[in-house]
C-alpha positions in Angstrom: 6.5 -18.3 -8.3 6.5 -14.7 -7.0 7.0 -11.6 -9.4 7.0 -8.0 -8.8 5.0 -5.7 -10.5 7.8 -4.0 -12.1 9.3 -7.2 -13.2 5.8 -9.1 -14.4 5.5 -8.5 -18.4 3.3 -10.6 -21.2 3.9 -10.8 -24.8 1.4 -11.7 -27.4 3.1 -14.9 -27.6 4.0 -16.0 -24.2 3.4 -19.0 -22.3 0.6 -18.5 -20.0 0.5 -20.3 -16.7 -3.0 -21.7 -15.8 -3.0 -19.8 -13.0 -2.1 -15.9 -11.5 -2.7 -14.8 -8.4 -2.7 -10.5 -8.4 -2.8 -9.7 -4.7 -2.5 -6.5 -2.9 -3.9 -2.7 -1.8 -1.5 -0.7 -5.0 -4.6 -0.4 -7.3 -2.9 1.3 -9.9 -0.3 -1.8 -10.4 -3.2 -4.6 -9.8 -4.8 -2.8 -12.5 -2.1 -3.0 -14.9 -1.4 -6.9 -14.2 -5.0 -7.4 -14.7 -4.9 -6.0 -18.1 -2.0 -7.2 -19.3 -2.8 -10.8 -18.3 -6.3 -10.4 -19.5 -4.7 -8.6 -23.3 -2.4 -11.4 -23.8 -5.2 -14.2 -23.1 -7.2 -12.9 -25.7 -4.7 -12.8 -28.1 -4.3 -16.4 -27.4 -7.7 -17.3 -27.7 -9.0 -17.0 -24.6 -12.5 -14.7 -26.1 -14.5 -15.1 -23.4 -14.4 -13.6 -19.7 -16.0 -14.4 -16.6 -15.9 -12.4 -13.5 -16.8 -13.9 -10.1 -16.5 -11.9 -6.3 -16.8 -14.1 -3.2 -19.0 -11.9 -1.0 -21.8 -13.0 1.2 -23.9 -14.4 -1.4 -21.4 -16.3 -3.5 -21.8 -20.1 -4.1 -18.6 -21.9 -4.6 -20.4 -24.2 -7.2 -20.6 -21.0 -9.3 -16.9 -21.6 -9.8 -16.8 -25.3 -10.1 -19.3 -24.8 -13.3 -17.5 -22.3 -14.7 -14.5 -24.0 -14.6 -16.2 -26.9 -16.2 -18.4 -25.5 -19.2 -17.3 -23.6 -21.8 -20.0 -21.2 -23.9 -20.7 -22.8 -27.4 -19.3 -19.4 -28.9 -15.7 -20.0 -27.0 -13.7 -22.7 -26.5 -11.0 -20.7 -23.9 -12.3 -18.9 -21.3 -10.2 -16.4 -18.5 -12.6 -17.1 -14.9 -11.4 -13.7 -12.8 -12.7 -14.3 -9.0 -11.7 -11.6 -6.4 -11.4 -12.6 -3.2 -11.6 -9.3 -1.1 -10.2 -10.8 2.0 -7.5 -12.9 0.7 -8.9 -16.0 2.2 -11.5 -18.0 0.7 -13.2 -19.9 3.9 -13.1 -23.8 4.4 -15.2 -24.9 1.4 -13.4 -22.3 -1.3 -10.0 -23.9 0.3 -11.1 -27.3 -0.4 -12.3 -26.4 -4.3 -9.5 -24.0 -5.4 -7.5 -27.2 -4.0 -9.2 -29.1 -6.2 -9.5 -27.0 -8.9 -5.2 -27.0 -8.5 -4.9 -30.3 -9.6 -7.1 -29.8 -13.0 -4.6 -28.0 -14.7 -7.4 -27.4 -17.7 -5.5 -25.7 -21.1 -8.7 -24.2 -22.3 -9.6 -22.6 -18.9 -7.1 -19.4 -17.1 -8.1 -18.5 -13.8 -6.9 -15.7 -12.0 -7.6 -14.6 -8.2 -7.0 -11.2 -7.2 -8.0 -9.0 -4.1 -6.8 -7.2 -1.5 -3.3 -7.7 0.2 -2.4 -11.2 1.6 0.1 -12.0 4.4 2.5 -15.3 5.1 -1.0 -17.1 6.9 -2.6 -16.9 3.5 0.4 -17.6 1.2 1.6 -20.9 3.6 -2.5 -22.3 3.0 -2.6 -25.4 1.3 -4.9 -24.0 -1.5 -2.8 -21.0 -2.4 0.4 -23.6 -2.4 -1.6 -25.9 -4.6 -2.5 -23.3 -7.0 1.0 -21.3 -6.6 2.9 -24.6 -7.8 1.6 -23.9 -11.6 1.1 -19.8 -11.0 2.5 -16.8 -10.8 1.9 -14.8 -7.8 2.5 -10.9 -7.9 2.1 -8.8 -5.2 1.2 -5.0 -5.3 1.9 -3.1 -2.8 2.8 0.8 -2.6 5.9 2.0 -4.3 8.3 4.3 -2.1 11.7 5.5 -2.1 13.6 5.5 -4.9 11.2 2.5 -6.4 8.4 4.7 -6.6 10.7 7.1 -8.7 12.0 4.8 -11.0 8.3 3.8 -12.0 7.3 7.1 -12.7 10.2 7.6 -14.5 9.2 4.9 -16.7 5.9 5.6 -17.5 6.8 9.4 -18.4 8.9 7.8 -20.8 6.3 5.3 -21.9 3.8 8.4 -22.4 7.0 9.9 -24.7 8.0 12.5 -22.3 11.0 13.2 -20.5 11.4 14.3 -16.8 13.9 16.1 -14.9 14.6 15.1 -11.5 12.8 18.1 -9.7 10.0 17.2 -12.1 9.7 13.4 -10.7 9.8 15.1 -7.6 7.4 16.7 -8.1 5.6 14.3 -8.8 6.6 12.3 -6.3 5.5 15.1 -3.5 2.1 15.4 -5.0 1.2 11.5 -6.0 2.7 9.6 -3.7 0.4 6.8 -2.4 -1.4 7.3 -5.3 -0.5 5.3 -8.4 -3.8 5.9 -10.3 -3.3 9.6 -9.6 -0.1 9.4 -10.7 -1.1 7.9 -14.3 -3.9 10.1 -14.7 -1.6 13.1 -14.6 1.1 12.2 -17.0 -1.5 11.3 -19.1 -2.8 15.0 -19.1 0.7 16.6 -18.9 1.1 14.9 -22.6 -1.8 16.3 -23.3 -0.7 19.6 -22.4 2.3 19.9 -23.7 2.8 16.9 -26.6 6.1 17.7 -27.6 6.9 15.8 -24.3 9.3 18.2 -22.1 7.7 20.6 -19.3 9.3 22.4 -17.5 9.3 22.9 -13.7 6.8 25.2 -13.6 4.4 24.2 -16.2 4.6 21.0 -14.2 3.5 22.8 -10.9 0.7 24.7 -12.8 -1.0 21.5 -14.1 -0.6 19.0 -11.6 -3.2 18.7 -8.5 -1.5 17.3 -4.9 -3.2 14.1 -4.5 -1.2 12.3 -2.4 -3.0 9.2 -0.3 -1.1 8.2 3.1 -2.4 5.8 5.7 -1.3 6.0 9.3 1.3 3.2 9.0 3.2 5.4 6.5 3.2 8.4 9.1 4.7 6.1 11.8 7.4 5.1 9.2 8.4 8.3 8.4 8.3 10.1 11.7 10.3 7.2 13.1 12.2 8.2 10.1 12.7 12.1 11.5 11.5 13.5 8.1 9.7 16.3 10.1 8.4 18.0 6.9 6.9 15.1 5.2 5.5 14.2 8.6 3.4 17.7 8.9 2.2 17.2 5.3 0.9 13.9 5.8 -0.4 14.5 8.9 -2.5 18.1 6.3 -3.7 14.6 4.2 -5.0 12.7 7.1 -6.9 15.6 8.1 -8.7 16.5 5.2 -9.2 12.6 4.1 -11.4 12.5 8.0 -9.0 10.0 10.0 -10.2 10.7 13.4 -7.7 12.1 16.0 -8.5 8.6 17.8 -6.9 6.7 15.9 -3.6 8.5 15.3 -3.5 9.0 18.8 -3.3 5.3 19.3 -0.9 5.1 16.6 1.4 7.5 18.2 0.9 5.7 21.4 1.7 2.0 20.7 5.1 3.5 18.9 6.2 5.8 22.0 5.7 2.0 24.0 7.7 0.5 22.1 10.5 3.0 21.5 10.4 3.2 25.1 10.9 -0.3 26.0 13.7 -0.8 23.2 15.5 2.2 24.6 15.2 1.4 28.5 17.1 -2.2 26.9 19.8 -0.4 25.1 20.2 2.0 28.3 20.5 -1.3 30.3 23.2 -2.8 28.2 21.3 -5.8 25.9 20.9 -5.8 22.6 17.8 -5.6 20.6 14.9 -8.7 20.3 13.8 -7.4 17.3 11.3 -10.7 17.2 10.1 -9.9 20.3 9.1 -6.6 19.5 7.4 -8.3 16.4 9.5 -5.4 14.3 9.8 -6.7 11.0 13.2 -6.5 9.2 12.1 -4.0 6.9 11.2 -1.6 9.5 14.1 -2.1 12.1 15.7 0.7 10.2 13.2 3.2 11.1 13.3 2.5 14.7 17.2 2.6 14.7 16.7 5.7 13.2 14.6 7.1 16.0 16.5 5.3 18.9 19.2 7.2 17.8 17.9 10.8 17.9 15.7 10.3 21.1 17.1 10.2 24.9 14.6 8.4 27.4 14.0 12.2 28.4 12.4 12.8 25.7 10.4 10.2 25.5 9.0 10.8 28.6 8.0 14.1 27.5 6.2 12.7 25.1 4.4 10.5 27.4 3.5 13.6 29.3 2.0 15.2 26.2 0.3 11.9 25.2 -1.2 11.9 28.4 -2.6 15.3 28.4 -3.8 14.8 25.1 -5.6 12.0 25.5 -7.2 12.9 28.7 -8.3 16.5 26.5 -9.7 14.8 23.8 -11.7 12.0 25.5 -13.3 14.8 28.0 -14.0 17.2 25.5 -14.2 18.6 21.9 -10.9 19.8 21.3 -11.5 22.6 18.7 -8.2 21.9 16.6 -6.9 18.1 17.3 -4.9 18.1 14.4 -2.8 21.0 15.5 -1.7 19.4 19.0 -1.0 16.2 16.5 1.4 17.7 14.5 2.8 19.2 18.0 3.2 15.5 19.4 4.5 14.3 15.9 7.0 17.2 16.3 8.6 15.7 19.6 9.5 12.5 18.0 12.0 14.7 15.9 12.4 16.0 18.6 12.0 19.6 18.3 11.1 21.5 21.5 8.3 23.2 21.8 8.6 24.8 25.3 7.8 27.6 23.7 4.4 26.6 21.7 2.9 24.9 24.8 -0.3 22.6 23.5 -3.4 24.7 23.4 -6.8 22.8 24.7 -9.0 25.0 23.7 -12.6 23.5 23.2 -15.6 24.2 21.5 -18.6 25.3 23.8 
Protein backbone atom coordinates (compact mmCIF):
# COMPACT_ATOMS: atom_id res chain seq x y z
CA UNK A 1 0.00 0.00 0.00
CA UNK A 2 1.40 3.48 -0.94
CA UNK A 3 1.55 6.52 1.54
CA UNK A 4 2.82 9.90 1.30
CA UNK A 5 5.09 11.33 3.60
CA UNK A 6 2.78 13.82 4.82
CA UNK A 7 0.06 11.35 5.26
CA UNK A 8 2.46 8.30 6.97
CA UNK A 9 2.13 8.65 10.94
CA UNK A 10 2.84 5.82 13.86
CA UNK A 11 1.55 5.75 17.33
CA UNK A 12 3.07 3.90 20.16
CA UNK A 13 0.37 1.47 19.80
CA UNK A 14 -0.09 0.92 16.18
CA UNK A 15 -0.26 -2.10 14.12
CA UNK A 16 3.02 -2.49 12.50
CA UNK A 17 3.14 -4.10 9.03
CA UNK A 18 6.11 -6.63 8.68
CA UNK A 19 7.28 -4.71 6.10
CA UNK A 20 8.05 -0.74 4.83
CA UNK A 21 9.61 0.18 2.04
CA UNK A 22 11.05 4.20 2.49
CA UNK A 23 12.13 5.05 -1.11
CA UNK A 24 13.25 8.21 -2.64
CA UNK A 25 16.06 11.29 -3.04
CA UNK A 26 13.82 13.95 -0.16
CA UNK A 27 16.36 13.09 2.67
CA UNK A 28 14.78 15.16 5.07
CA UNK A 29 11.28 13.15 4.77
CA UNK A 30 13.16 9.52 4.44
CA UNK A 31 14.63 10.61 7.53
CA UNK A 32 11.61 11.28 9.45
CA UNK A 33 9.81 7.94 8.26
CA UNK A 34 12.88 6.21 9.36
CA UNK A 35 12.65 7.43 12.74
CA UNK A 36 9.28 7.28 13.35
CA UNK A 37 9.04 3.64 12.12
CA UNK A 38 12.12 2.82 13.94
CA UNK A 39 10.50 4.88 17.53
CA UNK A 40 7.33 3.06 17.39
CA UNK A 41 9.15 -0.57 16.97
CA UNK A 42 10.88 -0.03 20.00
CA UNK A 43 8.17 0.80 21.85
CA UNK A 44 6.74 -2.41 20.76
CA UNK A 45 9.51 -4.47 21.63
CA UNK A 46 11.43 -4.53 18.86
CA UNK A 47 15.07 -3.61 21.12
CA UNK A 48 17.41 -4.61 18.78
CA UNK A 49 18.48 -3.00 15.29
CA UNK A 50 20.35 -4.27 12.48
CA UNK A 51 21.55 -2.27 9.58
CA UNK A 52 22.56 -3.86 6.30
CA UNK A 53 23.67 -1.77 2.71
CA UNK A 54 23.93 -3.80 -0.46
CA UNK A 55 27.12 -2.44 -2.00
CA UNK A 56 29.76 -4.42 -3.78
CA UNK A 57 30.66 -6.48 -0.97
CA UNK A 58 27.39 -7.46 0.46
CA UNK A 59 26.40 -11.17 0.71
CA UNK A 60 22.72 -11.78 0.53
CA UNK A 61 23.12 -14.64 3.10
CA UNK A 62 23.93 -11.79 5.54
CA UNK A 63 20.18 -11.09 5.35
CA UNK A 64 18.78 -14.58 5.25
CA UNK A 65 20.63 -15.04 8.82
CA UNK A 66 19.48 -12.12 10.13
CA UNK A 67 16.14 -12.70 9.30
CA UNK A 68 16.46 -16.04 10.94
CA UNK A 69 18.36 -15.57 14.42
CA UNK A 70 17.48 -13.52 16.90
CA UNK A 71 20.30 -12.19 19.68
CA UNK A 72 19.73 -13.99 23.06
CA UNK A 73 19.32 -10.42 24.64
CA UNK A 74 16.16 -9.67 22.03
CA UNK A 75 13.53 -11.50 20.96
CA UNK A 76 12.20 -8.67 18.12
CA UNK A 77 14.56 -7.35 15.95
CA UNK A 78 13.97 -4.13 13.10
CA UNK A 79 16.64 -5.56 9.97
CA UNK A 80 17.08 -1.84 7.98
CA UNK A 81 18.84 -2.81 4.48
CA UNK A 82 19.36 0.12 2.00
CA UNK A 83 19.37 -0.61 -1.35
CA UNK A 84 21.05 2.55 -2.96
CA UNK A 85 19.95 1.68 -6.44
CA UNK A 86 16.53 0.59 -5.86
CA UNK A 87 17.07 -2.74 -7.37
CA UNK A 88 18.47 -5.56 -5.64
CA UNK A 89 20.05 -7.87 -8.63
CA UNK A 90 18.82 -11.46 -9.45
CA UNK A 91 19.75 -13.34 -6.29
CA UNK A 92 18.41 -10.34 -3.73
CA UNK A 93 15.05 -10.60 -6.06
CA UNK A 94 14.83 -14.15 -5.51
CA UNK A 95 15.40 -13.88 -1.40
CA UNK A 96 13.47 -10.65 -0.60
CA UNK A 97 10.80 -12.99 -2.58
CA UNK A 98 11.30 -15.39 -0.28
CA UNK A 99 11.71 -13.64 2.56
CA UNK A 100 7.90 -12.12 1.42
CA UNK A 101 6.25 -15.14 2.09
CA UNK A 102 7.77 -15.54 5.85
CA UNK A 103 5.71 -12.99 7.30
CA UNK A 104 7.86 -13.51 10.78
CA UNK A 105 6.06 -11.34 13.94
CA UNK A 106 9.23 -11.12 15.84
CA UNK A 107 11.27 -9.80 12.85
CA UNK A 108 10.38 -5.93 10.94
CA UNK A 109 12.31 -5.33 7.91
CA UNK A 110 12.46 -2.15 6.23
CA UNK A 111 14.27 -1.26 2.76
CA UNK A 112 15.03 2.09 1.94
CA UNK A 113 17.25 3.94 -0.69
CA UNK A 114 17.24 6.09 -3.26
CA UNK A 115 14.21 6.88 -5.62
CA UNK A 116 12.54 4.00 -7.48
CA UNK A 117 10.47 4.16 -10.71
CA UNK A 118 7.39 1.92 -12.17
CA UNK A 119 10.38 -0.92 -13.41
CA UNK A 120 11.19 -1.38 -9.86
CA UNK A 121 7.77 -1.06 -8.18
CA UNK A 122 6.05 -3.78 -11.03
CA UNK A 123 9.20 -6.39 -9.87
CA UNK A 124 7.99 -9.48 -8.53
CA UNK A 125 10.00 -9.05 -5.19
CA UNK A 126 8.84 -5.50 -4.40
CA UNK A 127 5.08 -6.85 -5.26
CA UNK A 128 5.69 -9.78 -2.96
CA UNK A 129 6.88 -7.69 -0.20
CA UNK A 130 4.40 -4.60 -1.00
CA UNK A 131 1.30 -7.11 -0.49
CA UNK A 132 2.03 -7.00 3.53
CA UNK A 133 3.90 -3.22 3.40
CA UNK A 134 3.65 0.00 3.29
CA UNK A 135 5.43 1.76 0.66
CA UNK A 136 6.14 5.63 1.00
CA UNK A 137 7.75 7.56 -1.42
CA UNK A 138 9.90 10.85 -0.78
CA UNK A 139 10.32 12.97 -3.16
CA UNK A 140 10.83 16.92 -3.16
CA UNK A 141 8.01 19.03 -1.89
CA UNK A 142 7.07 22.10 -4.31
CA UNK A 143 4.31 24.32 -4.78
CA UNK A 144 1.94 24.92 -2.39
CA UNK A 145 2.91 21.19 -0.73
CA UNK A 146 6.14 22.37 0.09
CA UNK A 147 4.44 25.35 1.99
CA UNK A 148 1.96 23.58 3.86
CA UNK A 149 4.89 21.30 5.36
CA UNK A 150 6.71 24.07 6.51
CA UNK A 151 3.90 25.41 7.88
CA UNK A 152 3.48 22.56 9.93
CA UNK A 153 6.59 22.02 11.40
CA UNK A 154 6.85 25.92 12.41
CA UNK A 155 3.82 25.02 14.27
CA UNK A 156 5.24 21.75 15.59
CA UNK A 157 8.43 23.83 16.77
CA UNK A 158 5.49 26.22 18.63
CA UNK A 159 5.97 29.11 16.31
CA UNK A 160 3.78 30.85 14.07
CA UNK A 161 4.55 32.06 10.47
CA UNK A 162 3.20 34.70 8.34
CA UNK A 163 2.93 34.13 4.80
CA UNK A 164 5.87 36.37 3.69
CA UNK A 165 7.70 34.47 6.39
CA UNK A 166 7.00 30.82 4.80
CA UNK A 167 8.08 32.59 1.83
CA UNK A 168 10.71 33.22 2.98
CA UNK A 169 11.47 30.33 3.74
CA UNK A 170 10.43 28.87 0.93
CA UNK A 171 12.86 31.22 -1.36
CA UNK A 172 15.84 30.31 0.69
CA UNK A 173 15.14 26.31 1.51
CA UNK A 174 13.60 25.08 -1.19
CA UNK A 175 15.10 21.69 -2.29
CA UNK A 176 16.32 21.44 0.89
CA UNK A 177 14.18 19.80 3.53
CA UNK A 178 17.09 19.15 6.09
CA UNK A 179 18.02 22.86 5.66
CA UNK A 180 14.69 23.72 6.14
CA UNK A 181 14.39 21.91 9.71
CA UNK A 182 17.68 22.96 10.77
CA UNK A 183 16.56 26.59 10.59
CA UNK A 184 13.31 26.59 12.39
CA UNK A 185 14.98 24.81 14.80
CA UNK A 186 17.41 27.87 15.34
CA UNK A 187 14.75 30.49 14.67
CA UNK A 188 13.01 28.97 18.08
CA UNK A 189 16.03 29.32 19.47
CA UNK A 190 16.35 32.79 18.67
CA UNK A 191 13.40 34.03 19.48
CA UNK A 192 11.36 31.28 21.94
CA UNK A 193 8.37 33.21 22.36
CA UNK A 194 7.65 31.75 18.77
CA UNK A 195 6.72 34.90 16.45
CA UNK A 196 9.51 36.65 14.23
CA UNK A 197 8.96 38.96 12.30
CA UNK A 198 9.91 39.58 8.63
CA UNK A 199 12.99 40.86 9.20
CA UNK A 200 14.31 39.02 12.15
CA UNK A 201 13.48 36.13 9.85
CA UNK A 202 15.83 37.56 6.97
CA UNK A 203 18.63 38.36 9.55
CA UNK A 204 18.86 34.70 10.73
CA UNK A 205 18.15 32.56 8.03
CA UNK A 206 21.07 31.48 5.45
CA UNK A 207 19.81 30.88 1.43
CA UNK A 208 20.39 27.22 1.07
CA UNK A 209 18.39 26.30 -1.50
CA UNK A 210 19.39 22.84 -3.56
CA UNK A 211 18.03 22.63 -7.35
CA UNK A 212 18.92 20.02 -9.89
CA UNK A 213 18.70 20.72 -13.57
CA UNK A 214 15.34 18.92 -14.03
CA UNK A 215 13.82 21.60 -11.72
CA UNK A 216 15.36 24.46 -13.96
CA UNK A 217 13.79 22.97 -17.08
CA UNK A 218 10.38 22.81 -15.15
CA UNK A 219 10.35 26.16 -14.21
CA UNK A 220 11.72 27.94 -17.26
CA UNK A 221 9.19 25.90 -19.28
CA UNK A 222 7.12 27.41 -16.52
CA UNK A 223 8.27 31.27 -17.69
CA UNK A 224 9.16 32.15 -13.99
CA UNK A 225 12.14 34.20 -15.32
CA UNK A 226 13.31 35.27 -11.77
CA UNK A 227 13.30 31.92 -10.16
CA UNK A 228 15.02 30.75 -13.26
CA UNK A 229 18.16 33.35 -12.86
CA UNK A 230 18.40 32.31 -9.16
CA UNK A 231 18.61 28.81 -9.80
CA UNK A 232 20.67 29.03 -12.50
CA UNK A 233 23.26 31.57 -9.21
CA UNK A 234 22.75 27.80 -7.30
CA UNK A 235 23.90 25.70 -10.13
CA UNK A 236 26.83 27.75 -10.50
CA UNK A 237 28.18 27.95 -7.20
CA UNK A 238 27.17 24.07 -6.39
CA UNK A 239 29.94 23.27 -9.87
CA UNK A 240 27.32 21.86 -12.43
CA UNK A 241 29.35 22.15 -15.57
CA UNK A 242 28.00 24.41 -18.44
CA UNK A 243 27.97 20.96 -20.37
CA UNK A 244 25.42 19.64 -18.96
CA UNK A 245 22.86 22.47 -18.84
CA UNK A 246 23.66 23.09 -22.22
CA UNK A 247 22.34 19.71 -23.08
CA UNK A 248 19.54 20.20 -20.83
CA UNK A 249 18.50 23.36 -22.59
CA UNK A 250 19.06 21.55 -25.80
CA UNK A 251 16.91 18.38 -25.66
CA UNK A 252 13.95 20.86 -24.37
CA UNK A 253 14.33 23.46 -27.40
CA UNK A 254 13.87 19.79 -29.55
CA UNK A 255 11.18 18.95 -28.20
CA UNK A 256 9.34 22.30 -27.93
CA UNK A 257 10.20 22.56 -31.42
CA UNK A 258 8.72 19.50 -32.67
CA UNK A 259 5.43 19.85 -30.49
CA UNK A 260 5.02 23.40 -31.89
CA UNK A 261 5.87 22.58 -35.75
CA UNK A 262 2.61 19.84 -34.85
CA UNK A 263 0.33 22.41 -33.39
CA UNK A 264 1.39 24.84 -36.45
CA UNK A 265 0.40 21.90 -38.76
CA UNK A 266 -2.96 21.39 -37.31
CA UNK A 267 -2.68 17.89 -34.95
CA UNK A 268 -2.95 17.65 -31.63
CA UNK A 269 -0.45 16.70 -29.17
CA UNK A 270 1.14 12.76 -28.60
CA UNK A 271 1.97 13.55 -25.38
CA UNK A 272 3.19 9.61 -25.13
CA UNK A 273 5.14 10.01 -27.94
CA UNK A 274 7.03 12.73 -26.56
CA UNK A 275 7.36 10.45 -23.41
CA UNK A 276 6.05 13.85 -21.44
CA UNK A 277 4.65 12.69 -18.44
CA UNK A 278 1.17 13.97 -17.24
CA UNK A 279 2.62 15.84 -14.51
CA UNK A 280 4.74 17.88 -16.74
CA UNK A 281 2.40 18.48 -19.79
CA UNK A 282 1.46 21.61 -18.03
CA UNK A 283 4.81 23.10 -18.22
CA UNK A 284 5.22 22.56 -21.79
CA UNK A 285 1.62 24.07 -22.53
CA UNK A 286 2.80 26.75 -20.64
CA UNK A 287 5.80 27.38 -22.90
CA UNK A 288 3.97 26.47 -26.18
CA UNK A 289 1.91 29.14 -25.39
CA UNK A 290 4.38 32.03 -24.98
CA UNK A 291 6.84 30.92 -27.72
CA UNK A 292 6.29 31.41 -31.75
CA UNK A 293 8.48 28.98 -33.91
CA UNK A 294 10.53 32.35 -34.40
CA UNK A 295 11.67 32.25 -31.45
CA UNK A 296 12.63 29.15 -31.15
CA UNK A 297 14.66 29.33 -33.90
CA UNK A 298 16.50 32.07 -32.26
CA UNK A 299 17.22 30.07 -29.69
CA UNK A 300 18.58 27.42 -31.90
CA UNK A 301 20.81 30.05 -33.32
CA UNK A 302 22.11 30.95 -29.86
CA UNK A 303 22.35 27.25 -28.84
CA UNK A 304 24.39 26.81 -31.73
CA UNK A 305 26.88 29.57 -31.14
CA UNK A 306 27.12 28.60 -27.71
CA UNK A 307 27.89 25.34 -28.09
CA UNK A 308 30.32 25.75 -30.85
CA UNK A 309 32.12 28.64 -28.14
CA UNK A 310 32.29 26.49 -25.40
CA UNK A 311 33.59 23.23 -26.94
CA UNK A 312 36.42 25.41 -28.92
CA UNK A 313 37.39 27.31 -26.08
CA UNK A 314 37.35 28.44 -22.40
CA UNK A 315 34.53 30.69 -22.27
CA UNK A 316 35.47 33.09 -19.39
CA UNK A 317 31.79 33.55 -18.00
CA UNK A 318 29.52 30.43 -19.24
CA UNK A 319 27.08 30.98 -16.74
CA UNK A 320 26.35 34.45 -17.97
CA UNK A 321 25.44 33.42 -21.76
CA UNK A 322 23.30 30.61 -19.72
CA UNK A 323 21.16 32.76 -17.99
CA UNK A 324 21.04 34.73 -21.57
CA UNK A 325 19.71 31.43 -23.32
CA UNK A 326 17.47 30.64 -20.27
CA UNK A 327 16.17 34.29 -20.86
CA UNK A 328 14.91 33.46 -24.54
CA UNK A 329 12.63 30.79 -23.42
CA UNK A 330 10.68 33.57 -21.59
CA UNK A 331 11.30 35.06 -24.14
CA UNK A 332 12.76 38.35 -23.44
CA UNK A 333 14.86 39.83 -26.25
CA UNK A 334 18.05 40.53 -25.92
CA UNK A 335 19.02 42.18 -29.17
CA UNK A 336 20.36 44.56 -27.22
CA UNK A 337 22.76 42.41 -24.79
CA UNK A 338 24.25 40.37 -27.65
CA UNK A 339 26.19 37.08 -26.08
CA UNK A 340 29.65 37.98 -25.23
CA UNK A 341 32.42 35.10 -26.02
CA UNK A 342 35.04 36.38 -24.49
CA UNK A 343 37.75 33.71 -23.52
CA UNK A 344 40.38 33.22 -21.18
CA UNK A 345 44.01 33.37 -22.77
Amino acid sequence: MQVYPNRFSLQDDSPLKPFYLVFGDEPQQKLECLEMIRKTAAKQGFDERQSLVVDNQFSWDSLVEATQTLSLFSSRQIIELELPTGKPGAEGSKILSAIAQQNNPDVLLVLHGGKIGKDVQNTKWFKALDKNAIYIPCYPLEGNVLHQWLNQQMLLAGMQASPQVCQLLVDYCEGNLLAAKQEIQKLKLLYPEGNPSLEQVEQAVVDQSRFTVFHLVDVLLSGDGQKTVKMLYRLESEGVEPNIILWALTREWQTLNALLFDRQQGKSINWNQHRIWKSRQGFYQSALNRLSLGDLKTIQTKLSEFDSAIKQSQILRPYVELCHLCLLFMPYSLDKLPLDYAVLD
